[in-house]
N, C-alpha and C positions, 0 to 999 in steps of 0.2 A: 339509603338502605344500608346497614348493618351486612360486613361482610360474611358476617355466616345464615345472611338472609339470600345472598345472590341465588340467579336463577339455576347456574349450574350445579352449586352444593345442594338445595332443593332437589334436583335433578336426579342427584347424588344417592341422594337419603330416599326419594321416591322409588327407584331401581333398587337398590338394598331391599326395601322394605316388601317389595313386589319379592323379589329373590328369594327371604325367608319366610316369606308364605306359601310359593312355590314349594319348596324344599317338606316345609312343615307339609305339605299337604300332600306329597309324595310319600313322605313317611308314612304317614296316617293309611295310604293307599297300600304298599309296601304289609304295614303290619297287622291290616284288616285280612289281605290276602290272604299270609300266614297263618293268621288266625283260625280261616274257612275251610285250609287246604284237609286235603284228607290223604293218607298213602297206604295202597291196598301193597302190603308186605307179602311174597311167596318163598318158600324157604326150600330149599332141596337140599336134603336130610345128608346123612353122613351112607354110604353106605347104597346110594339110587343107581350107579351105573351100574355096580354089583347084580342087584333084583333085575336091573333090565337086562342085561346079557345073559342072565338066567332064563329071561322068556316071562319073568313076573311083569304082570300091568302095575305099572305105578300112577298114585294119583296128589302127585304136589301140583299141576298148575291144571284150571279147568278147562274144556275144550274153549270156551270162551269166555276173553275177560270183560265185561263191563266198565266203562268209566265215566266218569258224569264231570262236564265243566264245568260245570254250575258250583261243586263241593271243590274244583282244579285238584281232580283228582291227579295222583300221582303211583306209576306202576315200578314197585320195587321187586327185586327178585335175587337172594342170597340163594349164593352156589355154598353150601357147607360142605358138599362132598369132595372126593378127590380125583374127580376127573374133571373136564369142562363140559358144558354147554353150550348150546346155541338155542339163540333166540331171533331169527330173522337174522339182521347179516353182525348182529354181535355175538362175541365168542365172549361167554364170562368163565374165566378160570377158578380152580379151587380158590374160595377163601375172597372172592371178586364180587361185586353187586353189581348191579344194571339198573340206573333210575332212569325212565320215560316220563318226560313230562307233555302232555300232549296240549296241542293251542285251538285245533280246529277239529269240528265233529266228523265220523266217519268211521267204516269197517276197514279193516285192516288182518290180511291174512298173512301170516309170517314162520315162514319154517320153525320145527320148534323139536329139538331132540330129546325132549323130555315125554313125546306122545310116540307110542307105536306109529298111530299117520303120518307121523311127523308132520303137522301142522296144530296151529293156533290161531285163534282168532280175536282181535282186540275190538271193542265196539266201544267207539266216543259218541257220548250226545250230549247234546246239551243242558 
């Protein structure tokens, strides 16, 4: 047997060849995902703590958000104003995002200082 036939360079070459098909197919998974995902964007304007300490009802995020795993949905939420927020137990600062990326379905209720009740409510399904 030809030494670049032995059973261990075989071995060798079989494991590689397993590896970059592994990899390849993670990619492929990886950039499908990507592809699917969706990101529900919420913006809070320049200008919102102002209206609310006034006693104005603001309406940047709705009492409830929907999100679907099926699209891996993704809940973004820009603070443009100049105070913070809370959203459950994060505080986003002026000029700060919040990305949620969520893995299992379910309601989810989360303090939220952007509502007079101060609550929000998030609903994942699949």
């Amino acid at each position: 047997m030809k030494s670049w036939q032995s059973p261990r360079r075989m071995a060798a070459v079989g494991f590689g060849l397993l590896a970059a098909l592994a990899l390849g197919l993670g990619a492929w998974q990886w950039s499908a995902w990507r592809a699917e995902s969706r990101q529900l964007v919420f913006t809070v304007p320049p200008g919102t703590a102002q209206r609310m300490a006034a006693g104005e009802e603001v309406s940047v995020l709705p009492g409830t958000i929907e999100l679907d795993l099926s699209t891996h949905d993704t809940l973004v939420i820009r603070n443009d104003d100049s105070a913070a927020v809370t959203i459950g137990p994060f505080k986003i600062e002026p000029g700060q995002r919040f990305v949620q990326r969520y893995t299992n379905p379910g309601t989810f209720d989360m303090m939220c200082t952007l509502h007079s009740s101060q609550r929000v409510r998030v609903v994942v399904r699949r």
